[in-house]
C-alpha positions as CSV (number, residue, x, y, z in Angstrom):
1,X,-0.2,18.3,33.1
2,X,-0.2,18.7,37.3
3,X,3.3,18.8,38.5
4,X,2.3,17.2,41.7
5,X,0.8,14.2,39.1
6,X,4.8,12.7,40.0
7,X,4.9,11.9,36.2
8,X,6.5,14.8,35.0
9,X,9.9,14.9,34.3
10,X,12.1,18.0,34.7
11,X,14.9,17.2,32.4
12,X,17.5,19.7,34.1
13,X,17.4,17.0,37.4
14,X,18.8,14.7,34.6
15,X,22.7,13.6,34.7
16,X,24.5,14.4,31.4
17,X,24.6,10.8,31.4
18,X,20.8,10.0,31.1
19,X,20.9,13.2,28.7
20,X,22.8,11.5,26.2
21,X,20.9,8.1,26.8
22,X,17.7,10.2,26.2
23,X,19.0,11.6,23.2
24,X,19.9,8.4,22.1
25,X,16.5,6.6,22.7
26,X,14.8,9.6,20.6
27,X,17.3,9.3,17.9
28,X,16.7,5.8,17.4
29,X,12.6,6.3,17.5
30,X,13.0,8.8,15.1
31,X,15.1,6.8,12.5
32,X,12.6,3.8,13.6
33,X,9.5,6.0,12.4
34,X,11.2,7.5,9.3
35,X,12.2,3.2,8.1
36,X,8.5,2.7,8.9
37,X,7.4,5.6,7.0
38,X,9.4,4.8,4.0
39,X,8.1,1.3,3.9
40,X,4.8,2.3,3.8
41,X,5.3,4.6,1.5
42,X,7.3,1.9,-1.3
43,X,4.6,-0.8,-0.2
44,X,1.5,1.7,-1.4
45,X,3.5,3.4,-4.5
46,X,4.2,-0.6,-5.6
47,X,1.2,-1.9,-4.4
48,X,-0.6,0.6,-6.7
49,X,1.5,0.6,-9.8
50,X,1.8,-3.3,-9.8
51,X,-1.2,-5.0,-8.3
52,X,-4.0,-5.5,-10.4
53,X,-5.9,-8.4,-9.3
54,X,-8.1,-8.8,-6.4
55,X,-5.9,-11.3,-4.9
56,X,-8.9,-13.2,-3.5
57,X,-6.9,-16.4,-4.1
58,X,-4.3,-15.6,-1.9
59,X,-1.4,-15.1,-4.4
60,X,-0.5,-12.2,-6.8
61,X,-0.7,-13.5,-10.2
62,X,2.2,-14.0,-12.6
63,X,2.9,-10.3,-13.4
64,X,2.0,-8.9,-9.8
65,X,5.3,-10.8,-8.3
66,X,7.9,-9.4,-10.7
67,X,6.6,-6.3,-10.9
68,X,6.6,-5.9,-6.8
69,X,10.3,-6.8,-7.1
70,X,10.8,-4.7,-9.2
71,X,9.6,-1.7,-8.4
72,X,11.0,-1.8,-4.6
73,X,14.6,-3.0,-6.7
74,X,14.5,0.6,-8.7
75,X,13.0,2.6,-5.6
76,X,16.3,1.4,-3.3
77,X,18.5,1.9,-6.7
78,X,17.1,5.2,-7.2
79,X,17.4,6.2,-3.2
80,X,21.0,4.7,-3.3
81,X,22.3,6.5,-6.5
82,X,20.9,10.0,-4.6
83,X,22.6,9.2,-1.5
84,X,25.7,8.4,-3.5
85,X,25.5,11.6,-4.9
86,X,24.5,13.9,-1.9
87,X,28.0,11.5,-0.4
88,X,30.2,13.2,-3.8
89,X,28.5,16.6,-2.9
90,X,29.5,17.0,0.4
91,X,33.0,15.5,0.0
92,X,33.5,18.3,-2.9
93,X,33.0,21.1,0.1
C-alpha cells in the first residue's frame, strides 16, 4: 500500500492509550471469531450426527430435536469438564 494513500497507519504515532484500546478491539475480534468458529463447528458435527430427514416440512422430526439438544448438551459438558481440568492443572504448578 502507497504511504501517501493517507490510509496507512504507523502505529508508533499511536498514544499508549489508543495502544491498549487497539489491543483491546483485536482481542475481542479474535475471541468473537474463535465463538463463531466453535459454533459452526458444534452446529455441522450435530447437524451431521443428528439430522436425518430432509426437513422439507420445516421442522426436524421427533428424533432430530432431542438429539440436537443433546449433542450441543455433551459437546459444552465435554468442553467444560476439559477446561475444569486444564483450571486443576495449572493451579497444581
Amino acid at each position: 500500500m502507497d504511504s501517501s494513500s493517507g490510509s496507512e497507519i504507523n502505529l508508533t504515532d499511536l498514544s499508549q492509550n489508543d495502544k491498549r484500546e487497539l489491543q483491546q478491539f483485536v482481542t475481542n475480534e479474535a475471541q468473537k471469531a474463535k465463538i463463531q468458529s466453535t459454533v459452526h463447528y458444534l452446529t455441522d458435527m450435530c447437524w451431521k450426527r443428528c439430522i436425518t430427514s430432509k426437513i422439507s416440512s420445516g421442522q426436524m422430526d421427533s428424533y432430530e430435536r432431542p438429539c440436537m439438544e443433546n449433542c450441543v448438551d455433551r459437546y459444552i459438558d465435554s468442553q467444560m469438564a476439559v477446561l475444569k481440568h486444564l483450571e486443576q492443572l495449572r493451579g497444581s504448578i
